[in-house]
C-alpha positions as CSV (number, residue, x, y, z in Angstrom):
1,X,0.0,0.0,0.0
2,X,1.1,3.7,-0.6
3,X,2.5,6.2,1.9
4,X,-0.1,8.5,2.9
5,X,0.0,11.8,0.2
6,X,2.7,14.5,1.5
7,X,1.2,16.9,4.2
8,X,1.6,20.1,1.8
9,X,-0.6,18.3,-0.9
10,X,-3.5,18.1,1.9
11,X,-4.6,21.6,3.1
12,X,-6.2,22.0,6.0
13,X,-9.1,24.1,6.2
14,X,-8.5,27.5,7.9
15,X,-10.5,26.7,11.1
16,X,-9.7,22.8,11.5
17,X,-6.4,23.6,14.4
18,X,-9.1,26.5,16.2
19,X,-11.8,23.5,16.2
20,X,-9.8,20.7,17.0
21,X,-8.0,23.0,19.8
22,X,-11.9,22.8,21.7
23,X,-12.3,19.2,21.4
24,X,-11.1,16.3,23.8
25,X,-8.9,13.8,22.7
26,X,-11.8,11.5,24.0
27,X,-14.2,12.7,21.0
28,X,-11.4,12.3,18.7
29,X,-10.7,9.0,19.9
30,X,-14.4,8.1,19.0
31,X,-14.5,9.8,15.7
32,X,-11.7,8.1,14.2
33,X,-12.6,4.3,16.0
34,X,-15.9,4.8,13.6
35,X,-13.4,5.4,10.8
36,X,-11.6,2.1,12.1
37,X,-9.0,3.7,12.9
38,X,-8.4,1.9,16.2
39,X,-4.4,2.6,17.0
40,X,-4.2,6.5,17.2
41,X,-3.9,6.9,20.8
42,X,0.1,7.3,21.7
43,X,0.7,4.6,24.3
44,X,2.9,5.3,27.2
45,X,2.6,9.1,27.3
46,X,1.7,12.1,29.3
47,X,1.7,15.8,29.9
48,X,4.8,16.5,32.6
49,X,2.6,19.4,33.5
50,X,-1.4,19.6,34.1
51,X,-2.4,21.1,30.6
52,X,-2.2,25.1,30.4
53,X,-3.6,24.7,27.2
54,X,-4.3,22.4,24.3
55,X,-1.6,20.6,22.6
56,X,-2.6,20.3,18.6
57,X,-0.7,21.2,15.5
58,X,1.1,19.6,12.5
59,X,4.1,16.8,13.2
60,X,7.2,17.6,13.0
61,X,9.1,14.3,13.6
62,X,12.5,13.0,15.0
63,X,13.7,8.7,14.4
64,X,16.0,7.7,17.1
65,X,17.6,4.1,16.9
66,X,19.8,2.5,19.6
67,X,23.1,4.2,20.4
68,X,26.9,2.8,20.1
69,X,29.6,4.5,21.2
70,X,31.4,5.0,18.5
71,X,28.2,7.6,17.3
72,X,27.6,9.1,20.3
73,X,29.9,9.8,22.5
74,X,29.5,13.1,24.3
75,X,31.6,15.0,21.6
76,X,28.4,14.2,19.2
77,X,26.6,17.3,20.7
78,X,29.1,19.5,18.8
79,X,28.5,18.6,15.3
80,X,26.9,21.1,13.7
81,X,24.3,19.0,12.0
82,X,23.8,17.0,14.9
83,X,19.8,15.6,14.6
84,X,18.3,16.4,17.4
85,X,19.6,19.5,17.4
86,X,19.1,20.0,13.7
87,X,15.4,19.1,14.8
88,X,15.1,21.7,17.5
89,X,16.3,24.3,14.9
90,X,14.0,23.6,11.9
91,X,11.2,22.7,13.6
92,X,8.3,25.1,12.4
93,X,6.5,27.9,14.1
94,X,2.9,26.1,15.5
95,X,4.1,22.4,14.4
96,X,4.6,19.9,17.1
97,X,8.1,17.7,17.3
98,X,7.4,14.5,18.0
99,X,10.3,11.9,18.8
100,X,10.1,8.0,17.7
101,X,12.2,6.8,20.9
102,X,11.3,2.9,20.5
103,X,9.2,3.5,23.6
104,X,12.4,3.9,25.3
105,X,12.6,5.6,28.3
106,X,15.6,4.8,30.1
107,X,17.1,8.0,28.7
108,X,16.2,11.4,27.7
109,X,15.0,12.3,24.2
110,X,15.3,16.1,25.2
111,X,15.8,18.1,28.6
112,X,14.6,21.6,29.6
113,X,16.8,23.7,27.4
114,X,16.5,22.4,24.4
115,X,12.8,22.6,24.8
116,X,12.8,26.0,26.2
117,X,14.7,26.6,22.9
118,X,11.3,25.1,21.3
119,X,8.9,27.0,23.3
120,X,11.0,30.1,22.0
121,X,10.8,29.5,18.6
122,X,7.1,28.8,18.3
123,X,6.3,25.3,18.7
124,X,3.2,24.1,19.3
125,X,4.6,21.0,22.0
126,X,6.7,17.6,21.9
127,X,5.6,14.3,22.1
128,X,8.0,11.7,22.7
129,X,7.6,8.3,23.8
130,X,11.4,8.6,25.7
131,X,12.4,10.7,28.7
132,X,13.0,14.0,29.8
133,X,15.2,15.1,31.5
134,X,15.0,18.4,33.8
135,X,11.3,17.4,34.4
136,X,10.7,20.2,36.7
137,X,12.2,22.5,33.7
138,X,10.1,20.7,31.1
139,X,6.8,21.1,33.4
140,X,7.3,24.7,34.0
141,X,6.8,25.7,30.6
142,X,3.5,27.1,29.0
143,X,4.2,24.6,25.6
144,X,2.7,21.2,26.3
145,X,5.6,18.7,27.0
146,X,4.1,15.0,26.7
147,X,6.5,12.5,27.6
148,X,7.0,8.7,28.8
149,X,8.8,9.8,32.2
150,X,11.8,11.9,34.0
151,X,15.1,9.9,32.7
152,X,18.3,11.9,34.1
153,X,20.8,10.1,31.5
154,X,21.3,12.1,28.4
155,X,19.6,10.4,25.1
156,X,23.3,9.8,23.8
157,X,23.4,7.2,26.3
158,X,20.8,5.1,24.3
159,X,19.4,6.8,21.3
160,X,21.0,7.9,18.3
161,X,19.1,10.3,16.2
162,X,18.8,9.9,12.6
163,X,16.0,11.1,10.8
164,X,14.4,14.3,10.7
165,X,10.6,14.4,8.7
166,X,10.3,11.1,7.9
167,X,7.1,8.8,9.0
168,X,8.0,7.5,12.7
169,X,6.0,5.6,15.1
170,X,5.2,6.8,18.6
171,X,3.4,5.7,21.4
172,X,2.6,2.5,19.2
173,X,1.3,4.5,16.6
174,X,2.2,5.7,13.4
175,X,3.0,9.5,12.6
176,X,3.4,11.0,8.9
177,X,4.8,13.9,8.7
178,X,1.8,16.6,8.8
179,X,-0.5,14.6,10.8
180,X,-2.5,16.3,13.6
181,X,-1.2,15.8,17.0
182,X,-4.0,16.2,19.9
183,X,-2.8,16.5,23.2
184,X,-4.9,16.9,26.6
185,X,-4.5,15.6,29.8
186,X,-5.5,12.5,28.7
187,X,-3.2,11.6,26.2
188,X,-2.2,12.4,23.2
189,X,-4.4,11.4,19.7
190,X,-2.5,11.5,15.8
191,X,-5.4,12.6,13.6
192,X,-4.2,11.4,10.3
193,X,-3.7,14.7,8.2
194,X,-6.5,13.6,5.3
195,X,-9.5,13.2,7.9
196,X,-8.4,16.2,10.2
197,X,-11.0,18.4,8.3
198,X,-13.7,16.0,8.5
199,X,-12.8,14.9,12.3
200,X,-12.4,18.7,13.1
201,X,-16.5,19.2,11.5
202,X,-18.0,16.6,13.8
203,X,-16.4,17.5,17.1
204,X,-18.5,20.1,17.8
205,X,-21.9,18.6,17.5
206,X,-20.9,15.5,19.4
207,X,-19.3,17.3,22.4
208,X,-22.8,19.5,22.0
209,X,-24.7,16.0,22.8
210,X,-22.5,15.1,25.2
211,X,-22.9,17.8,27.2
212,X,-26.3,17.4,27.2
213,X,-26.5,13.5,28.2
214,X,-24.1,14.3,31.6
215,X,-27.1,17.3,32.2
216,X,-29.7,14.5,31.9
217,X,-27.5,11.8,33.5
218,X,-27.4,14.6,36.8
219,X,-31.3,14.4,36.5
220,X,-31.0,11.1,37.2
221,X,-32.2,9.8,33.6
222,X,-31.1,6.1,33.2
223,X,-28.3,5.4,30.5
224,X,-30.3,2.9,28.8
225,X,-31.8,5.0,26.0
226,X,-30.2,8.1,26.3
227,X,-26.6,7.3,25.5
228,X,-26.2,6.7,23.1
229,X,-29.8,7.6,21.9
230,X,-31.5,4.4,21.1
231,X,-34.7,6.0,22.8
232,X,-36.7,8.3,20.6
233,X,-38.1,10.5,22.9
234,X,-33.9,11.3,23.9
235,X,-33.4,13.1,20.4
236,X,-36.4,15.1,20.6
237,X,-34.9,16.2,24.5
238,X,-31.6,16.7,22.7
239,X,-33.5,18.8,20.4
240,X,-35.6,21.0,23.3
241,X,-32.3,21.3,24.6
242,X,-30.0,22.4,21.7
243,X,-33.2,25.5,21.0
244,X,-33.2,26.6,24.7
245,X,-29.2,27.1,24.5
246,X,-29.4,28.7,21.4
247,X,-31.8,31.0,23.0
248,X,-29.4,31.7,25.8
């Protein structure tokens, strides 16, 4: 089967980021399960801070494979075109980095300067399914830093980076280049970059009905019925409802 197309051949529409930035990665998770898309949720991950504010934007990715020491010793760092570096660098205003670590944790993918570097330039968060290290650096930032756990040894010590914008997988999950990244305090979500319009349409109305089934479920209604809707006389609620907000 073919490579998803390239991210710049698949424009998004202008509001997609602003809609998906109001959705939960919960909804998300739904919307794309009906699409049978059933392995989007990056395994192994969370914020390193309570969210400030939602994590989405286009990936930006980084491949790590397993160190040696004759690539990374400690000198590594000053090559000029080291990866990871490289990565930090080039990775676009709004975009988020994500780092394929081989659900790796036992060292650090990144640590608080070089994400503080990030936060600088623009980017919209990292995602990596290594450490981090400085994790009380990493947490005090306003950008979203998702992340397996704290790991003190430097990522020389295990990973070796490669690649820069090439398809990685993270979490468990595959990530082209472009894709949507979702982030919230429960996880993190990879909207594949072809259904991120469609997925960003639909959030809106469902979180709209959800909203009003935990009303009805704190009037006691039973489940049975109301969610999801199988009982008639639920939709025409739902619609009673949706008119007397609009109202408001």
């Amino acid at each position: 089967m073919p490579n998803p197309q390239p991210a710049d051949s698949i424009p998004l529409h202008p509001e997609t980021l602003d809609r998906l930035a109001q959705a939960s990665t919960a909804t998300v998770a739904t919307l794309l399960y009906k699409r049978g898309y059933h392995n989007a949720y990056v395994q192994g991950v969370a914020p390193f801070a309570p969210c400030k504010k939602p994590l989405v934007g286009p990936a930006f990715t980084l491949r790590y494979i397993p160190a040696r020491p004759d690539t990374d010793p400690i000198e590594a760092f000053r090559e000029p075109d080291h990866p990871q570096r490289v990565a930090v660098e080039q990775c676009p205003q709004g975009a988020v980095l994500v780092m394929d670590c081989r659900q790796d944790a036992s060292a650090a993918s990144a640590g608080s300067i070089l994400l503080t570097r990030l936060e600088m330039r623009g980017a919209a968060g990292v995602v990596t399914d290594g450490g981090i290290r400085d994790a009380e650096g990493a947490a005090a930032l306003d950008m979203p830093v998702f992340g397996a756990k704290p790991s003190a040894p430097t990522n020389l010590t295990k990973h070796h980076a490669v690649d820069i914008g090439l398809p990685v997988g993270c979490g468990g999950v595959a990530v082209y280049p472009g894709d949507i990244v979702l982030g919230d305090n429960d996880g993190v979500m990879i909207i594949p970059r072809h259904l991120a319009d469609e997925i960003a349409a639909e959030v809106g109305p469902m979180e709209d009905f959800e909203r009003f089934v935990l009303e009805e479920v704190r009037r006691n209604v039973p489940i049975i019925g109301l969610y999801p809707p199988t009982d008639p006389d639920t939709l025409k609620r739902y619609d009673d409802w949706r008119a007397r907000n609009a109202k408001a």
